[in-house]
C-alpha positions as a printed NumPy array, in Angstrom:
array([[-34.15 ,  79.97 ,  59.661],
       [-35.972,  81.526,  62.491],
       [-36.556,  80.125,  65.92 ],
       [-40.019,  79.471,  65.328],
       [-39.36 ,  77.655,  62.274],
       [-36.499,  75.771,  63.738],
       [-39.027,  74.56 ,  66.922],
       [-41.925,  73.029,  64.355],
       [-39.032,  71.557,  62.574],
       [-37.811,  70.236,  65.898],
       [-41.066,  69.472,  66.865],
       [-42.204,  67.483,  63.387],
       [-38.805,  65.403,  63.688],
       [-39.536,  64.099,  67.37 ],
       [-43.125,  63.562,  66.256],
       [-42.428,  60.878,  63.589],
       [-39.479,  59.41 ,  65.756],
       [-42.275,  59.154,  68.48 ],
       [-44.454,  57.469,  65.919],
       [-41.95 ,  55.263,  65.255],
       [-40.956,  54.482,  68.685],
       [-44.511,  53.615,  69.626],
       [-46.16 ,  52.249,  66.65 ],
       [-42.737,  49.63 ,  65.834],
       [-40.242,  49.147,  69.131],
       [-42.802,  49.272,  72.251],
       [-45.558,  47.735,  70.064],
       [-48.308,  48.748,  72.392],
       [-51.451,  51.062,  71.074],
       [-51.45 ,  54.546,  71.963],
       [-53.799,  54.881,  74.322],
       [-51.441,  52.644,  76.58 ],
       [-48.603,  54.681,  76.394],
       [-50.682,  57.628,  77.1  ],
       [-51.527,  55.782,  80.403],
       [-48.692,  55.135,  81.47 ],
       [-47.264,  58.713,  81.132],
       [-50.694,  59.812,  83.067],
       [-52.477,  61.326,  80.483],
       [-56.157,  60.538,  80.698],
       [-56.754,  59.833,  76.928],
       [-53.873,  59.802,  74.028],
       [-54.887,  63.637,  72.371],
       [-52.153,  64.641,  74.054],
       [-49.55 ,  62.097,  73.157],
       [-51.038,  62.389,  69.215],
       [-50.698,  65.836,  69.471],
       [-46.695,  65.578,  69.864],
       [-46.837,  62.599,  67.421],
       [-48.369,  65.328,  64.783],
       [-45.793,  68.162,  65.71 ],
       [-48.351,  70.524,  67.205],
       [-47.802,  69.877,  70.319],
       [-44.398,  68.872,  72.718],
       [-43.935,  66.768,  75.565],
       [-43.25 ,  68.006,  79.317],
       [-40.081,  66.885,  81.05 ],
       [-41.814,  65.25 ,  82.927],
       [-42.981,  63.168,  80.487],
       [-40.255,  62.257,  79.066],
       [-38.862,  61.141,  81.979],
       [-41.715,  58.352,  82.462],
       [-41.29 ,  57.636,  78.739],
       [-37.971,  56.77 ,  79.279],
       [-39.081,  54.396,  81.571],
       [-40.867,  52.673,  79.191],
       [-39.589,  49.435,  77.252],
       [-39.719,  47.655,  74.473],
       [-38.193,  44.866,  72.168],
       [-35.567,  44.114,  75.095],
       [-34.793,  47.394,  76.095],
       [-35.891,  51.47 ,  77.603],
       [-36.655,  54.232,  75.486],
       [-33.621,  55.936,  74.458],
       [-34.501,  59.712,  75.084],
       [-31.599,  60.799,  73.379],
       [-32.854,  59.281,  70.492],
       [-36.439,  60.681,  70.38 ],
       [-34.646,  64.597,  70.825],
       [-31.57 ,  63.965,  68.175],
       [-32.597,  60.844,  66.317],
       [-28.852,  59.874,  67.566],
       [-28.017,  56.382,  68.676],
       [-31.069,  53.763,  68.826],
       [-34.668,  53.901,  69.747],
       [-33.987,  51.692,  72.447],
       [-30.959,  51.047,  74.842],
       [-30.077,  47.195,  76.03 ],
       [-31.245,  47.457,  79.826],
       [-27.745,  45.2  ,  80.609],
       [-25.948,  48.466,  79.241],
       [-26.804,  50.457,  82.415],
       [-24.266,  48.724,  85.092],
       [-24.167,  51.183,  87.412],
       [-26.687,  49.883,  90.936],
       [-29.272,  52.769,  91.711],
       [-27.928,  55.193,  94.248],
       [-29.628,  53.363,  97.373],
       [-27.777,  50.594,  96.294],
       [-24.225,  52.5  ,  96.499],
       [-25.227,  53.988, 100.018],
       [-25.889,  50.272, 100.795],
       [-22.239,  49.225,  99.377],
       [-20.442,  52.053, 100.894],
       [-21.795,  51.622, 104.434],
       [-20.817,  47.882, 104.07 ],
       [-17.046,  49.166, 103.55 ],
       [-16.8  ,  51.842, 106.111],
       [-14.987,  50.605, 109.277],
       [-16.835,  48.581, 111.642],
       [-17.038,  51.826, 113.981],
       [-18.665,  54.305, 111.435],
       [-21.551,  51.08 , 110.853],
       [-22.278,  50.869, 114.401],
       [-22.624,  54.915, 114.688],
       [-25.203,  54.731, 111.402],
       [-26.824,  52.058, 113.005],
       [-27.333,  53.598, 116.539],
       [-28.208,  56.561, 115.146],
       [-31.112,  54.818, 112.697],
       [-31.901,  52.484, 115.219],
       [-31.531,  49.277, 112.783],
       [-30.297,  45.882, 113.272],
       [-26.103,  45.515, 112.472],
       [-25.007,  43.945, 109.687],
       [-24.117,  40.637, 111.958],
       [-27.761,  40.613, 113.148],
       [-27.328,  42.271, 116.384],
       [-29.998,  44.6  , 117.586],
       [-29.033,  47.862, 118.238],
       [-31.503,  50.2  , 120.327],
       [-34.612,  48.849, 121.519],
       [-32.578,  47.725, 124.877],
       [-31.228,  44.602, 123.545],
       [-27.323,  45.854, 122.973],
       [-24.774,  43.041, 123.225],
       [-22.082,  43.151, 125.429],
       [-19.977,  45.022, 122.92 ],
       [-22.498,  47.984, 122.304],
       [-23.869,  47.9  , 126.096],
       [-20.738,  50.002, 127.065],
       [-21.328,  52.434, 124.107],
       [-23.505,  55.267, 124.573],
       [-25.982,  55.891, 121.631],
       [-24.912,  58.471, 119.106],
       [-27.311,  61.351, 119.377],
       [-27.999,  63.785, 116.708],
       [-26.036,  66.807, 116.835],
       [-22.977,  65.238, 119.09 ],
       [-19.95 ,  63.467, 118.031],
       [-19.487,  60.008, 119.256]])
């Protein structure tokens, strides 16, 4: 089969999964979808439903984002037609990456908290003001960390 045969192929498969996906598991009319991946009408959208026409990356990405009947739109399933047409929400445990900069400043040693939070001028985690000219006794002594030195 030839690449261009293989892409409409492609192309038609992802078009009735899309159909699917919208029409039966988000349950929400086309023109709202469209929205909500920032296309001003739904040709667009319709257009990849039919086969003639493929999503951006972009795209995709905000359709994953979308959710329906208790979970997000399973990419993986739109492009293969492997695994579900949606994923449980609960299934993705991992916190979002400002989340694990969060948790792994709250486990570095007391010193390396106080140098992050001289050098972004924030409260410390006990509630103490750093910066603004209100140091405790314990950070009075301390210089500020200054970008480009070592403390």
């Amino acid at each position: 089969m030839s690449q261009t045969k293989r892409n409409i192929k492609l192309q038609t498969e992802i078009g009735a999964r899309l159909e699917q996906l919208v029409e039966v598991h988000l349950g929400r009319p086309w023109s709202d979808v469209a929205t909500a991946l920032g296309y001003a009408n739904s040709s667009t959208l319709l257009a990849a439903k039919d086969g003639t026409s493929s999503l951006s990356v972009e795209k995709l990405a905000l359709l994953a984002e979308q959710t329906g009947d208790g979970g997000r739109v399973s990419i993986d399933w739109l492009l293969t037609g492997k695994g579900s047409p949606l994923v449980n929400q609960k299934r993705d445990t991992a916190p979002p990456p400002s989340s694990q900069l969060v948790l792994r400043v709250a486990r570095a040693p007391r010193s390396t908290q106080r140098k992050i939070e001289a050098f972004l001028d924030l409260e410390t985690l006990s509630g103490q003001r750093v910066g603004h000219g209100k140091r405790s006794s314990s950070t009075a002594e301390r210089r500020p960390v200054q970008r480009g030195s070592r403390a």
